[in-house]
MDAnalysis code that builds the backbone (N, CA, C; Angstrom):
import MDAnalysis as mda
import numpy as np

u = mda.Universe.empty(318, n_residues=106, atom_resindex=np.repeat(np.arange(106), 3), trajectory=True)
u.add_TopologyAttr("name", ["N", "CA", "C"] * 106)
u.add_TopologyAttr("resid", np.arange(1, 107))
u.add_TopologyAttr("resname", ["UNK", "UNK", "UNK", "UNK", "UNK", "UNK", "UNK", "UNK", "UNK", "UNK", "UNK", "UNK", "UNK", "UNK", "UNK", "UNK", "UNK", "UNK", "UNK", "UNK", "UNK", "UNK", "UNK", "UNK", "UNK", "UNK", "UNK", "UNK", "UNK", "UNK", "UNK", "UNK", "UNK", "UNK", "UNK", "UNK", "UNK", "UNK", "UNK", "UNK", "UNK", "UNK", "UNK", "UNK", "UNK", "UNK", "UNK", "UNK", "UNK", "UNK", "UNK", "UNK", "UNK", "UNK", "UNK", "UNK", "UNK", "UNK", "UNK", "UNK", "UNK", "UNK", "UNK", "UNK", "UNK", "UNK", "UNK", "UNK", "UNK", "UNK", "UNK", "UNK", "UNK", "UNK", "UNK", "UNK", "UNK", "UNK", "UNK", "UNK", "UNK", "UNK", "UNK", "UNK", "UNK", "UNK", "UNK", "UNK", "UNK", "UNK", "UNK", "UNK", "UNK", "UNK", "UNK", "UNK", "UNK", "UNK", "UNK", "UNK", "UNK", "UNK", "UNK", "UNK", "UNK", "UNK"])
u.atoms.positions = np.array([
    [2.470, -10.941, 33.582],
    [3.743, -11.584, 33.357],
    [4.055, -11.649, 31.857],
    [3.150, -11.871, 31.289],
    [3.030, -11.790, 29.734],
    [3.740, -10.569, 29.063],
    [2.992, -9.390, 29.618],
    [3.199, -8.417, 29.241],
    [5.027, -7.769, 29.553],
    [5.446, -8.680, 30.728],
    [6.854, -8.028, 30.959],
    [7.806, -9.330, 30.088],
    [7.441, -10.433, 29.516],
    [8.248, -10.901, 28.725],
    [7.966, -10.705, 27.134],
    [7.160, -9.903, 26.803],
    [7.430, -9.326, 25.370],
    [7.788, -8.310, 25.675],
    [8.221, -7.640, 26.663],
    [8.730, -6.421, 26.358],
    [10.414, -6.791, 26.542],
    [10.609, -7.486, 27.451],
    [12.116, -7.923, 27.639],
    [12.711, -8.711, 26.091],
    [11.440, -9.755, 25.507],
    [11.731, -10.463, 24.380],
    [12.338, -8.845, 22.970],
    [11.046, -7.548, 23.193],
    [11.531, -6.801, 22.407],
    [12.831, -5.946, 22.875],
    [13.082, -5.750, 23.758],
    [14.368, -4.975, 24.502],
    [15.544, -5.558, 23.614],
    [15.620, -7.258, 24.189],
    [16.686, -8.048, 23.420],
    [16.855, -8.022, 22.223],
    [15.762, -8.187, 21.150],
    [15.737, -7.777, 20.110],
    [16.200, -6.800, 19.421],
    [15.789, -5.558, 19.973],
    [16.439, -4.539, 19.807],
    [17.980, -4.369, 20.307],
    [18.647, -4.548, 21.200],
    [20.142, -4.583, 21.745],
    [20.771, -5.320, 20.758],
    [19.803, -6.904, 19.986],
    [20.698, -7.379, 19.285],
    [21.130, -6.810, 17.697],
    [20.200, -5.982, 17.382],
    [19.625, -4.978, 15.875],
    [20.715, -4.305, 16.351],
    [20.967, -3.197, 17.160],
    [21.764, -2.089, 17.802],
    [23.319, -2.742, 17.860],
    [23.812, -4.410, 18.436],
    [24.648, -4.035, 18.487],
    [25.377, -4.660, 17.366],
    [24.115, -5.720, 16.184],
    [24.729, -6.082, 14.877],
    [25.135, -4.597, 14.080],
    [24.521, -3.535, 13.835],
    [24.648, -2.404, 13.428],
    [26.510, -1.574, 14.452],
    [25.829, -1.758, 15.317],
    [27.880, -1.478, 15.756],
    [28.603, -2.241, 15.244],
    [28.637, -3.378, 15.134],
    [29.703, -4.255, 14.777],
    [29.501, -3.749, 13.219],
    [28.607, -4.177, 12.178],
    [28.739, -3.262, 11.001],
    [29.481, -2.119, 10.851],
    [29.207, -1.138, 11.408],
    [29.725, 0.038, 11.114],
    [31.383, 0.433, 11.362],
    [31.901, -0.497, 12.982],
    [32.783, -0.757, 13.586],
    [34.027, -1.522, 12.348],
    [32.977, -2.221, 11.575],
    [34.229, -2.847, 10.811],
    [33.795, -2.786, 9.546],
    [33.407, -1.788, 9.097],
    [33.368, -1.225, 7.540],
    [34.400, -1.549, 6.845],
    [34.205, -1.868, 5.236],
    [35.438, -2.355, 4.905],
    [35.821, -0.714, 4.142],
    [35.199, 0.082, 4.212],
    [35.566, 1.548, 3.647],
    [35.943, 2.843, 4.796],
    [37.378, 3.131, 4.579],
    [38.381, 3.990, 5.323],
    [37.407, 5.296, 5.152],
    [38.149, 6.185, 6.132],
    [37.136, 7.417, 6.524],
    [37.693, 8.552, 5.321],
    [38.660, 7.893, 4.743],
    [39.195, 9.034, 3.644],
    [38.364, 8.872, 2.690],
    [37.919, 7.978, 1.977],
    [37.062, 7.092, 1.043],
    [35.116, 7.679, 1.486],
    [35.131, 7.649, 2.561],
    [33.684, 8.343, 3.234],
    [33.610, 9.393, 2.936],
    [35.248, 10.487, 3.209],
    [34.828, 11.727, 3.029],
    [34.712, 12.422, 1.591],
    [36.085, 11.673, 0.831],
    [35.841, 12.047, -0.333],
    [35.033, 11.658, -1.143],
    [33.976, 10.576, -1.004],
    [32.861, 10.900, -0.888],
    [31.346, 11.621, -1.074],
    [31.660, 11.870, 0.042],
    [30.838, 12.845, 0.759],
    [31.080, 14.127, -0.073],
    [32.594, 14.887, -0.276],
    [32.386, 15.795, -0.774],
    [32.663, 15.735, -2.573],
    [32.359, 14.618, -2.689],
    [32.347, 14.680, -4.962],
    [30.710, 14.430, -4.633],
    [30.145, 13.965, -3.614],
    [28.523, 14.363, -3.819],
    [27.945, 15.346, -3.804],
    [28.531, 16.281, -2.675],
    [28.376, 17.643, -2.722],
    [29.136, 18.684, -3.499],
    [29.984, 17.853, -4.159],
    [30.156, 18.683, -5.448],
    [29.146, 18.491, -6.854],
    [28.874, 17.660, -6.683],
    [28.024, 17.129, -7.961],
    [26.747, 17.325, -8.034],
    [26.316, 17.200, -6.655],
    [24.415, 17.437, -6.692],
    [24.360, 18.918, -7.298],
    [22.858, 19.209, -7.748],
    [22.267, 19.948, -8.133],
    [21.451, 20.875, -7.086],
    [22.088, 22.093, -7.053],
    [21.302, 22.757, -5.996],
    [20.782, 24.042, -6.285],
    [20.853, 24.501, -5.680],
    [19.729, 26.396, -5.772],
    [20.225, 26.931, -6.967],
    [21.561, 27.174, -6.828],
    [22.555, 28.018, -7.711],
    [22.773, 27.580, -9.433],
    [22.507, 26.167, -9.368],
    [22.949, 25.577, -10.638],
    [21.708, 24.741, -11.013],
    [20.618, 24.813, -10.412],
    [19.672, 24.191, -10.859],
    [18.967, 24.178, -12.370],
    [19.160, 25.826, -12.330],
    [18.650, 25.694, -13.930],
    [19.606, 25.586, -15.350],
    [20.486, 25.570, -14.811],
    [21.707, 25.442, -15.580],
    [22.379, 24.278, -16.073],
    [22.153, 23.014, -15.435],
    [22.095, 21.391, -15.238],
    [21.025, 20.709, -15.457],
    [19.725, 21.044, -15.333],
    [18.784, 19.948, -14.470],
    [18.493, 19.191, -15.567],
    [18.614, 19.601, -17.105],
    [18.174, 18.660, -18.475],
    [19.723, 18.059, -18.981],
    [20.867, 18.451, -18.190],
    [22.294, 17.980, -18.549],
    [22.263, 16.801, -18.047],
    [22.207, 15.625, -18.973],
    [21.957, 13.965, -19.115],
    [23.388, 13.811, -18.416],
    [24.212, 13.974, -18.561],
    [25.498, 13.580, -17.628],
    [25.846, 14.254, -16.001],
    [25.510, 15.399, -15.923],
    [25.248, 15.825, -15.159],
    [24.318, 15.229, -13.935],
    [23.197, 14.825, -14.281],
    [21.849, 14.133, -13.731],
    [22.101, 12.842, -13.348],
    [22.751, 11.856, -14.467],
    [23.135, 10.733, -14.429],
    [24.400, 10.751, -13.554],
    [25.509, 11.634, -13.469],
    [26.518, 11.525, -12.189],
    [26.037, 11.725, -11.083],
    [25.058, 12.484, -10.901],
    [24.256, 12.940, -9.505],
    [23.829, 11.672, -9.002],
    [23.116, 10.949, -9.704],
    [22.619, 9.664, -9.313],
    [23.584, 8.523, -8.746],
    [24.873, 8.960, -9.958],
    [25.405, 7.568, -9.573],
    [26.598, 7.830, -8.387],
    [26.355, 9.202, -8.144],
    [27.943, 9.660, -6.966],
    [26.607, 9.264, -5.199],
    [25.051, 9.458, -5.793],
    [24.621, 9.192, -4.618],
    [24.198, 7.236, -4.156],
    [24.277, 6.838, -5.595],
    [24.252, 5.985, -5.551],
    [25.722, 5.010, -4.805],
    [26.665, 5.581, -4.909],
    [27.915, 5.050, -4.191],
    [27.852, 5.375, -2.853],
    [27.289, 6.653, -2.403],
    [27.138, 7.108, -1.186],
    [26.686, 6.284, -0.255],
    [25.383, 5.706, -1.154],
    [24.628, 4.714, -0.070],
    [25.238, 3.679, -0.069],
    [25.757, 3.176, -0.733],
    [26.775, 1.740, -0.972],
    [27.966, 1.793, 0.510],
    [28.587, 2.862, 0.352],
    [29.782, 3.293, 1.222],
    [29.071, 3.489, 3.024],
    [27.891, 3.865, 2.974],
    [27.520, 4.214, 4.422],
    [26.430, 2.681, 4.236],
    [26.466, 1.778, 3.906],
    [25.134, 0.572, 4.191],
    [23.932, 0.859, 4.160],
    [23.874, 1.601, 2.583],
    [22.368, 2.107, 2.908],
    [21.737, 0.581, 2.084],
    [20.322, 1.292, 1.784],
    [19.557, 0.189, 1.307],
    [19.781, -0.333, -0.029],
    [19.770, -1.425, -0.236],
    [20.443, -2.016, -1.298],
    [19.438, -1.939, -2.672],
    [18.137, -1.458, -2.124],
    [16.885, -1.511, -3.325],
    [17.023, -0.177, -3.819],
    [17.124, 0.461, -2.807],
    [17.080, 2.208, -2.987],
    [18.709, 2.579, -3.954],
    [19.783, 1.916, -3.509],
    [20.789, 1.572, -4.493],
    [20.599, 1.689, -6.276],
    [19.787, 0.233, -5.960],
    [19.738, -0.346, -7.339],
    [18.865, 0.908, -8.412],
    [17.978, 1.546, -7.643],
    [16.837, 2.424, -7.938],
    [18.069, 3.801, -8.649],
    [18.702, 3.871, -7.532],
    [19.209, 5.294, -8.236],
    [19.811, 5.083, -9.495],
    [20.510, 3.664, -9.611],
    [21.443, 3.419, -10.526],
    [20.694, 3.297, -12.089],
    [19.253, 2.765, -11.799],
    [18.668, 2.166, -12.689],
    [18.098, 3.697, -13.393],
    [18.123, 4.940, -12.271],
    [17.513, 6.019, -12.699],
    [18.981, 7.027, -13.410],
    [19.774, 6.599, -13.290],
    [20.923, 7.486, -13.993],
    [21.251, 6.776, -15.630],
    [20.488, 5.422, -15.330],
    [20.731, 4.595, -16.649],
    [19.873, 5.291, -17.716],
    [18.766, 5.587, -17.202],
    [17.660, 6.020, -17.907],
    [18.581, 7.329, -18.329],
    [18.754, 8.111, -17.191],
    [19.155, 9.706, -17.820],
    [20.418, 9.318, -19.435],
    [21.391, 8.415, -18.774],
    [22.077, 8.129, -19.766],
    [21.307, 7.695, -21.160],
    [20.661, 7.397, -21.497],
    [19.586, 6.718, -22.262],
    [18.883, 7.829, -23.429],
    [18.613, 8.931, -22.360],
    [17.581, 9.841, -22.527],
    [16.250, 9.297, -22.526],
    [16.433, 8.546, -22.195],
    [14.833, 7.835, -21.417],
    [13.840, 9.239, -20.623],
    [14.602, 9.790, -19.230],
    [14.014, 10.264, -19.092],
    [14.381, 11.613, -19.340],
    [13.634, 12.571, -19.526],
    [14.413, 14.381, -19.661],
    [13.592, 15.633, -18.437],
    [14.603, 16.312, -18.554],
    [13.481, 17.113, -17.640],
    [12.747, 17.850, -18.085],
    [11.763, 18.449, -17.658],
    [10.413, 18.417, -18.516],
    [10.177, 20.024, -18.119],
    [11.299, 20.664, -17.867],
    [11.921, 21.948, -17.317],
    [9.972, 22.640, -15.859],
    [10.440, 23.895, -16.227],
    [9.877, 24.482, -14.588],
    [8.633, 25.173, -15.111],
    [7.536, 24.438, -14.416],
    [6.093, 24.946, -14.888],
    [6.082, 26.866, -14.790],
    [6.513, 27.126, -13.641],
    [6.504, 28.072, -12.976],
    [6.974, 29.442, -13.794],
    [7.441, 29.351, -15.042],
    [8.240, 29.821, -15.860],
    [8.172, 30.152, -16.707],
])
């Protein structure tokens, strides 16, 4: 009997996680135009295959990457530590705190 009321106790638990997260998402205070554009100044901005070596020590460059993903997570409810982290890591790039330390491989 034990065993079927922690599992019902975790069921509920979970339905109530699941349907605080609908209601979150359901009433975002950020429009889907705002999501997408977004979505695509991040994927304009990140650093990928093509432009990697061409950017990756560009302090503004690095530091927008951070902070366009750093809004990203803000806009979809991501984690608020992982937030603070990116922001604190584009501060640095701004800084020149940190640099890239370019490609061993090379």
């Amino acid at each position: 009997m034990e065993s079927h009321q922690t599992s019902l106790s975790f069921i509920k638990k979970n339905v109530h996680k699941y349907n605080k997260n609908m209601t979150k998402k359901n009433k975002s205070i950020w429009s889907e135009k705002a999501k997408l554009l977004t979505k695509d100044l991040h994927n304009e901005i990140s650093l990928n295959n093509y432009n990697w070596h061409k950017f990756r020590g560009n302090k503004q460059r690095r530091s927008a990457e951070l902070i366009i993903s750093a809004i990203s997570q803000l806009i979809n409810d991501g984690d608020e530590i992982e937030i603070e982290n990116l922001l604190k890591q584009a501060i640095s790039w701004i800084k020149e705190d940190v640099k890239d330390s370019g490609c061993k491989s090379h």
